[in-house]
C-alpha positions as CSV (number, residue, x, y, z in Angstrom):
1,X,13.7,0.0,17.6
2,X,11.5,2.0,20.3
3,X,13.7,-0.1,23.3
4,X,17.8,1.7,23.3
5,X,18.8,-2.4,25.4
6,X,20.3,-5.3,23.0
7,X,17.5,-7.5,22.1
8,X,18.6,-10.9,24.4
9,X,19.9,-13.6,21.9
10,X,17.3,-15.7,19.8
11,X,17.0,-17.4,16.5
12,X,13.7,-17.2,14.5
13,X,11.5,-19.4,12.2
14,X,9.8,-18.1,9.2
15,X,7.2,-20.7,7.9
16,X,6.8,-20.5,4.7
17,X,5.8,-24.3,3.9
18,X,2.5,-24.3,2.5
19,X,0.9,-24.5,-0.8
20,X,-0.7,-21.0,-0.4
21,X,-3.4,-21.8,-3.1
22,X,-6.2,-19.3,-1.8
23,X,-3.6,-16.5,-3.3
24,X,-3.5,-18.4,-7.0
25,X,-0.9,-17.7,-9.4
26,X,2.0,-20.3,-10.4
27,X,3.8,-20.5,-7.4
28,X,2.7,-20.5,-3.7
29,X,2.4,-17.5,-2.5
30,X,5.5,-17.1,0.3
31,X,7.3,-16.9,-3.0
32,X,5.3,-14.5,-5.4
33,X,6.3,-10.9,-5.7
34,X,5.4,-8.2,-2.7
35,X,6.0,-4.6,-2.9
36,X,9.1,-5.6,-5.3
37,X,10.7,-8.3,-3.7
38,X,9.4,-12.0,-2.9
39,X,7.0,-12.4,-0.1
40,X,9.3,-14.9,2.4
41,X,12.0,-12.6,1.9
42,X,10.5,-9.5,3.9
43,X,10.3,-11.7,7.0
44,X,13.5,-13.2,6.6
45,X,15.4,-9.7,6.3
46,X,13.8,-8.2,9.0
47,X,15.5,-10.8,11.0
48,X,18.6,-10.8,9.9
49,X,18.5,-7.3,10.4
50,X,17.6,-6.8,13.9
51,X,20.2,-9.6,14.9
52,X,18.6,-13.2,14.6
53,X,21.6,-15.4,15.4
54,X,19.9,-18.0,12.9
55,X,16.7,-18.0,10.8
56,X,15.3,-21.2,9.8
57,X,13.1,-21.3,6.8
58,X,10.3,-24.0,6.5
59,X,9.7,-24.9,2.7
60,X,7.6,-27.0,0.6
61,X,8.9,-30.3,-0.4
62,X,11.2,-29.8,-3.7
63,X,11.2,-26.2,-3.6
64,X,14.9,-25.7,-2.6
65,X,15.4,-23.6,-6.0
66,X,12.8,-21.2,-5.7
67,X,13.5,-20.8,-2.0
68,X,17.2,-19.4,-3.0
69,X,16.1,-17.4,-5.8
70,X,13.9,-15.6,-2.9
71,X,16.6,-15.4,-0.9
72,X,19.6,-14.6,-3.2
73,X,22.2,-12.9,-1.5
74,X,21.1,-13.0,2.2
75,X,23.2,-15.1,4.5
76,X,22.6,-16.5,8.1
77,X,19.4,-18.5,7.3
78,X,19.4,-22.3,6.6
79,X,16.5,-23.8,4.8
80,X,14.4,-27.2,6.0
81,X,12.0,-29.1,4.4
82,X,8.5,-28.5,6.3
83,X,5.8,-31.4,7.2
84,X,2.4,-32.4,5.5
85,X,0.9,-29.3,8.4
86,X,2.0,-26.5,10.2
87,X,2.8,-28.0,12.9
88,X,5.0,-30.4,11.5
89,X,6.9,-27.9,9.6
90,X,7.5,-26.1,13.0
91,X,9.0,-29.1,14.5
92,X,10.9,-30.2,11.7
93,X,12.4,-26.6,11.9
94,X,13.2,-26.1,15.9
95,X,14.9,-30.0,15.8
96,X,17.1,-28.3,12.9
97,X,17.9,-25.6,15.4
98,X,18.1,-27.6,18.7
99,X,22.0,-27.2,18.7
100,X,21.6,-23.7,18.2
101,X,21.8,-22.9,21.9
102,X,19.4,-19.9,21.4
103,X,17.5,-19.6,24.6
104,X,14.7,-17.9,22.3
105,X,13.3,-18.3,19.3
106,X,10.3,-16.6,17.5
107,X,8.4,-18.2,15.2
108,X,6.3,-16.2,12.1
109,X,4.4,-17.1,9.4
110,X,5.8,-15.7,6.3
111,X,2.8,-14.5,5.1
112,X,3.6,-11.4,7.0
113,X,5.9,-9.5,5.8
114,X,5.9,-6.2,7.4
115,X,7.2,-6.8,11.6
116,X,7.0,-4.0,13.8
117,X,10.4,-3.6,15.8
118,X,8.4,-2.7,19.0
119,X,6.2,-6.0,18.6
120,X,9.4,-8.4,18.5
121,X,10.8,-6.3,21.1
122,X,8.0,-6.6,23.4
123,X,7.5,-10.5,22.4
124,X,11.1,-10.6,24.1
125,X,10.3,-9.4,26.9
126,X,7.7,-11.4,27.7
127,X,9.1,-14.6,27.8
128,X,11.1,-13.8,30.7
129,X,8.0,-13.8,32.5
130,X,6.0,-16.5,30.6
131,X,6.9,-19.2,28.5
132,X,5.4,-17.9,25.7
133,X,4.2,-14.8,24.4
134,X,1.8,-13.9,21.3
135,X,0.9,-10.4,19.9
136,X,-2.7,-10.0,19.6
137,X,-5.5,-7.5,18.7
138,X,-9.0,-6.8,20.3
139,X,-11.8,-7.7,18.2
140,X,-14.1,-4.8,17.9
141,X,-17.2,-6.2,15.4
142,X,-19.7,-7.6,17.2
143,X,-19.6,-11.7,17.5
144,X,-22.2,-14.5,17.0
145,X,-22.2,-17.8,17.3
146,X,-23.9,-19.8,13.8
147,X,-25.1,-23.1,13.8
148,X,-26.8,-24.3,10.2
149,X,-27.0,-20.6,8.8
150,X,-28.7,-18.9,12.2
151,X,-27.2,-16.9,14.9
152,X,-27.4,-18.8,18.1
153,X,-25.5,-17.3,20.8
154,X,-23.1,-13.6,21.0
155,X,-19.9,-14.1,22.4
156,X,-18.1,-12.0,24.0
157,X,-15.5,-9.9,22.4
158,X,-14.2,-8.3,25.7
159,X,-13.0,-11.7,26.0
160,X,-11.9,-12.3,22.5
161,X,-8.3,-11.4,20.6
162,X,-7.1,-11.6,17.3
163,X,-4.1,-13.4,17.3
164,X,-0.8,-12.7,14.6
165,X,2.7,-14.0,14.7
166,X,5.6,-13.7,15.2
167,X,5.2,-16.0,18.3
168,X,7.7,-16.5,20.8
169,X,9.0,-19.3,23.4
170,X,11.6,-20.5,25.5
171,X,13.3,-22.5,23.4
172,X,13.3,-25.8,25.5
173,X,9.4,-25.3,26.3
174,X,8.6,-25.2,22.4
175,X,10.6,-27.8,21.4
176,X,8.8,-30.4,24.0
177,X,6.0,-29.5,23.2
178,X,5.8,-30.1,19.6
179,X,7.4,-32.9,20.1
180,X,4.5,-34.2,22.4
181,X,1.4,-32.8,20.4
182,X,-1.1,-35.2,20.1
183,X,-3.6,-32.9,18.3
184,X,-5.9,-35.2,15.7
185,X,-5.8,-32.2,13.6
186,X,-3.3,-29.3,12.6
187,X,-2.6,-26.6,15.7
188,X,-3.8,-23.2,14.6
189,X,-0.6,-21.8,16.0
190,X,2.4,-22.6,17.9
191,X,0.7,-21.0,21.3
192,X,-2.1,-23.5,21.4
193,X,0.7,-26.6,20.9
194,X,2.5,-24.9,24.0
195,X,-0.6,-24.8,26.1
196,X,-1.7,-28.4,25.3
197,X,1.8,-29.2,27.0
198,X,0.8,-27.0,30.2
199,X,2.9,-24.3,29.2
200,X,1.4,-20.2,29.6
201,X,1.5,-17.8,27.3
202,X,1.9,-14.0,27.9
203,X,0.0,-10.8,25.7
204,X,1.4,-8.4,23.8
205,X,0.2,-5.3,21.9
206,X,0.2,-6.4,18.0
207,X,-0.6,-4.2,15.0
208,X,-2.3,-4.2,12.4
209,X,0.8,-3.9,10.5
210,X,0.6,-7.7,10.7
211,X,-1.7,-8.5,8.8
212,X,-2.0,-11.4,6.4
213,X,-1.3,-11.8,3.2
214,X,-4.0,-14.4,2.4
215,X,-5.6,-13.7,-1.5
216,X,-4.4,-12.7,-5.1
217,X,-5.6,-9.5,-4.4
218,X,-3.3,-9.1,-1.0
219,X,-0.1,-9.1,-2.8
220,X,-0.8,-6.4,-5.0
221,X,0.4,-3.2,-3.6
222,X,-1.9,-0.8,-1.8
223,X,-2.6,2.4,-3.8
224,X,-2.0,5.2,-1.5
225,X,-4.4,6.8,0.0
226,X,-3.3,10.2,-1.5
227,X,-1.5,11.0,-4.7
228,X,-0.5,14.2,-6.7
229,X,-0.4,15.0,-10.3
230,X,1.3,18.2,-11.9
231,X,0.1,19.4,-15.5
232,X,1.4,22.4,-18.0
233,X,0.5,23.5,-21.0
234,X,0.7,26.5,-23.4
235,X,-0.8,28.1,-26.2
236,X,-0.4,30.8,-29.0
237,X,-2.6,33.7,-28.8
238,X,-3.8,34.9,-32.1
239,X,-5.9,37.0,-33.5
240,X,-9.4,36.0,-35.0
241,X,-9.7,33.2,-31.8
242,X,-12.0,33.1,-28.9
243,X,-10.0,33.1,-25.7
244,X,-11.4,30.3,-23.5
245,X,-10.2,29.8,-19.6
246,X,-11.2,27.7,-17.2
247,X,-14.6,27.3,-19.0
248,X,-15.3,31.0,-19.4
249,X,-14.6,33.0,-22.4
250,X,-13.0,36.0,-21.7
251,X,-12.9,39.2,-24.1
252,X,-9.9,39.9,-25.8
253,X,-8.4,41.0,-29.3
254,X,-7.0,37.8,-29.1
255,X,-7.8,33.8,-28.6
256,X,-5.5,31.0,-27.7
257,X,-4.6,28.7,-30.9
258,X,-5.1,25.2,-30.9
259,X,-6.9,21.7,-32.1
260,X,-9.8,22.2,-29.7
261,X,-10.9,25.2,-28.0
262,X,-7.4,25.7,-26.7
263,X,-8.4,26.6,-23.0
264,X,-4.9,26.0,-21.9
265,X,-6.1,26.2,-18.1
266,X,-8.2,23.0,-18.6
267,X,-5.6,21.1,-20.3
268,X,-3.0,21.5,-17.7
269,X,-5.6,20.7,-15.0
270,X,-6.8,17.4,-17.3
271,X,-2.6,16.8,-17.0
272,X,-2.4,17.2,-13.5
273,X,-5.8,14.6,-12.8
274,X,-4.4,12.2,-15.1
275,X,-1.1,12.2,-14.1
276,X,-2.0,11.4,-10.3
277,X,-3.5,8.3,-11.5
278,X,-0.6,7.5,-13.7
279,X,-3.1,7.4,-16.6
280,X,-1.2,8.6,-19.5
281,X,-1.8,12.6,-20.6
282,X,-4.3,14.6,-22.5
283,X,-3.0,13.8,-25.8
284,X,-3.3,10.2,-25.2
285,X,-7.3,10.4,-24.7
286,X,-7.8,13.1,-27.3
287,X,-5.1,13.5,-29.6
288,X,-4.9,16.2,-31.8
289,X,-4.3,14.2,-35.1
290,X,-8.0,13.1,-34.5
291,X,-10.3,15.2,-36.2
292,X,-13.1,14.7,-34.0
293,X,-11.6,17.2,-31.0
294,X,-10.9,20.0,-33.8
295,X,-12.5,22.9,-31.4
296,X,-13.9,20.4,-29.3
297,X,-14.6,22.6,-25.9
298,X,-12.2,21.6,-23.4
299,X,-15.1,20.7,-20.4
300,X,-15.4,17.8,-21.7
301,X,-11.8,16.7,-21.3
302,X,-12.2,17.6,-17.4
303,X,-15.1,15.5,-17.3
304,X,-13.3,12.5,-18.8
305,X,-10.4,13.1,-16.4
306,X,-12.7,13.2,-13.5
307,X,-14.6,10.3,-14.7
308,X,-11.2,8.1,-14.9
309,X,-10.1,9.8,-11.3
310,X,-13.3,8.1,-9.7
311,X,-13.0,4.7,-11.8
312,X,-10.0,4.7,-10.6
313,X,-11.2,5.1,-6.8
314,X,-10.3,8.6,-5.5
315,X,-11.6,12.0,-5.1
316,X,-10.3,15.0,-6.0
317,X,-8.8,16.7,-2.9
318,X,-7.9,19.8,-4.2
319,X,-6.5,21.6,-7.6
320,X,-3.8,24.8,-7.4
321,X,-3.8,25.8,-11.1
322,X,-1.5,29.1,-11.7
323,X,-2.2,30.8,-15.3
324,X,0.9,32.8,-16.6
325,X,0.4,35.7,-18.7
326,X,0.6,39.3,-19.8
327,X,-2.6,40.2,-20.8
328,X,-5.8,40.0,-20.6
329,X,-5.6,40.7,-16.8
330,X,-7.2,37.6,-14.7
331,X,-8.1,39.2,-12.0
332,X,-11.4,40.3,-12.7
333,X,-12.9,36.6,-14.0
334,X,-10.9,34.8,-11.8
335,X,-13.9,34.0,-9.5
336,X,-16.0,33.2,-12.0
337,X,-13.2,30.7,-13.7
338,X,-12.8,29.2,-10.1
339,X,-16.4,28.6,-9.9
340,X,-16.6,26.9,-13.4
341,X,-13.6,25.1,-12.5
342,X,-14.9,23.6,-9.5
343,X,-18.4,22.7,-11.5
344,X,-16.3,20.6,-13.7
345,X,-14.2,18.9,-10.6
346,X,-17.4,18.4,-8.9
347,X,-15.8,19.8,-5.5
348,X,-16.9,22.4,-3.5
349,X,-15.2,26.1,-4.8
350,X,-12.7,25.7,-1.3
351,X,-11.2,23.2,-3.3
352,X,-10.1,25.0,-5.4
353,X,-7.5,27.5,-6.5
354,X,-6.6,30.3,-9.8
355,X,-4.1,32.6,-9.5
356,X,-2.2,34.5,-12.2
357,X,1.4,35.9,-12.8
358,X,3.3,37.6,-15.0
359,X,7.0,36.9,-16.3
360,X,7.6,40.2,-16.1
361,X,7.3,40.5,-20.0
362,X,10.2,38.0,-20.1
363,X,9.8,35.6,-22.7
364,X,6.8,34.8,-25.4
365,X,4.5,35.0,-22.4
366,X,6.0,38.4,-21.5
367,X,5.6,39.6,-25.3
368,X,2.0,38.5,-24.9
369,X,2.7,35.8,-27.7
370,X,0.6,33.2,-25.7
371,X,-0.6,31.9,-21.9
372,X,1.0,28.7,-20.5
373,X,-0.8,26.9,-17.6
374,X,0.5,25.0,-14.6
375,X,-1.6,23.1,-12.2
376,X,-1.5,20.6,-9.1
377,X,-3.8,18.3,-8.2
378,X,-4.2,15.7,-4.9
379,X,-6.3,13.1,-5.3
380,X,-7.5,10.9,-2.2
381,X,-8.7,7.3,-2.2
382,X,-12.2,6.6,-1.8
């Protein structure tokens, strides 16, 4: 919490009482899986957490089961059965609570699941002032008003909010006026029912945190917007093999051993792409037992990668790919290799990085037996 006070005493309802069929599936939405856990339940232990003396949960009608499954193991909530609307569902739930004696009580829709601390904390501010108060966004597109497919008047958006929940009210005020809504239709919110009943409602800062989880595609899990793969590889050197690295053959007495060309730089830098996206490793796209890579050049693995990197919808931020050997020295061709490298990423030469070391003739790389390969690569979403 930004605020170091006690949040004053309030109970909270989570509505979760509709059929949510825009998000498809088998079950309504407030109950399918978010970020690991079901949606209804993120709501409902952010409460709990921060103190809630009571959470209410509005449900469909025979859905009792599946509403304890979501919640199995939380305490201090009580389920109700909600109404044929919103609105009904929200009365149905603060006349289960009106021997709470909660002064407060916020009430959210539990098709968002992430709450901001400072939001609730500011919502309870509020309503020492007002009798409401919602958390609400400025609208910064452009508005028009449509009538039969044509634009026929701009609003304006100075004037306009976006409005998100949790919403909350003086207990008493809430209650009275749900219970005297004579709206022909459902209420948007709970803040239009209180200000058909005279009541005022206060503005807080929201964020965008809040938003809602409204189609199929909602509750799958945002990729982040960066990731990071890590790739190694190694090869023998032998004698009668060209030595390929990076895309450049450098001159040698020996080559690097292997089904394809062997350029063990490339490989761990195909790793390294592949592995950000979670997509499996070189062998799984080119595997040796398949005779159609034997000495296949190894550019055309990067090009895969990258090809599966965009697909997948990200860029390639940078690669740091660190080539481990004795001899032949890198140092001269590394330029040259970083260039080539970069012409295979498709990035600018900034992004990216070859450096060499030595094991200080420790090991088979040491007794120039072969190179191994190590690479990094970050990835960022499109």
């Amino acid at each position: 919490m930004t605020k170091t006070t006690p949040l004053p005493r309030f109970a909270a309802i989570v509505v979760a009482a509709g059929k949510g069929l825009r998000a498809g599936g088998d079950i309504p939405k407030q109950f399918a899986t978010w970020r690991g856990i079901p949606l209804v339940r993120h709501s409902v232990e952010t409460f709990l957490s921060i103190g809630a003396a009571e959470v209410l949960v509005a449900i469909p009608p025979a859905s009792e089961d599946i509403a304890q499954s979501s919640l199995s193991g939380l305490s201090g909530y009580r389920l109700v059965t909600g109404g044929k609307t919103r609105q009904e569902s929200v009365c149905n739930a603060l006349q289960a609570l009106a021997d709470n004696s909660c002064e407060r009580v916020l009430i959210h829709d539990a098709a968002r699941p992430d709450i901001p601390d400072d939001v609730i904390s500011g919502l309870l501010d509020m309503i020492d002032i007002y009798q409401g108060a919602i958390p609400v966004l400025p609208v910064v597109d452009s508005i028009a008003v449509a009538e039969n497919g044509i634009m026929t008047a701009k609003a304006d958006r100075d004037m306009l909010r976006r409005v998100q929940t949790p919403q909350a009210f003086r207990f008493d005020e809430i209650l009275t006026a749900h219970r005297a809504w004579k709206g022909a239709k459902d209420a948007g919110d709970d803040a239009q029912v209180l200000m058909a009943n005279g009541g005022t409602v206060g503005l807080v800062d929201g964020d965008e945190r809040l938003k809602k989880i409204t189609f199929a595609e909602d509750l799958v899990s945002k990729t982040p917007a960066m990731r990071v793969g890590q790739g190694f590889d190694v090869h023998r050197l032998v004698k009668g093999e060209e030595l390929w690295l990076c895309g450049v053959q450098i001159p040698h007495d020996k080559g690097l051993a292997g089904h394809s060309d062997a350029d063990v730089a490339l490989h761990c830098v195909v790793d390294a792409l592949l592995g950000a996206i979670g997509d499996g490793d070189i062998g799984t796209h080119f595997p040796p037992s398949d005779p159609k890579w034997k000495g296949a050049p190894s550019p055309q693995f990067v090009e895969h990668a990258v090809k599966l990197v965009e697909n997948a919808g990200f860029h390639i931020g940078n690669v740091d790919l660190t080539i481990i050997c004795e001899e032949p020295k890198i140092g001269t061709h590394r330029e040259g290799m970083r260039a080539r490298l970069a012409e295979l990423l498709r990035v600018d030469v900034t992004q990216v990085s070859v450096k060499a070391t030595t094991t200080e003739r420790l090991g088979f790389t040491g007794r120039g037996e072969g190179i191994a390969a190590q690479a990094i690569a970050s990835l960022q979403r499109d």
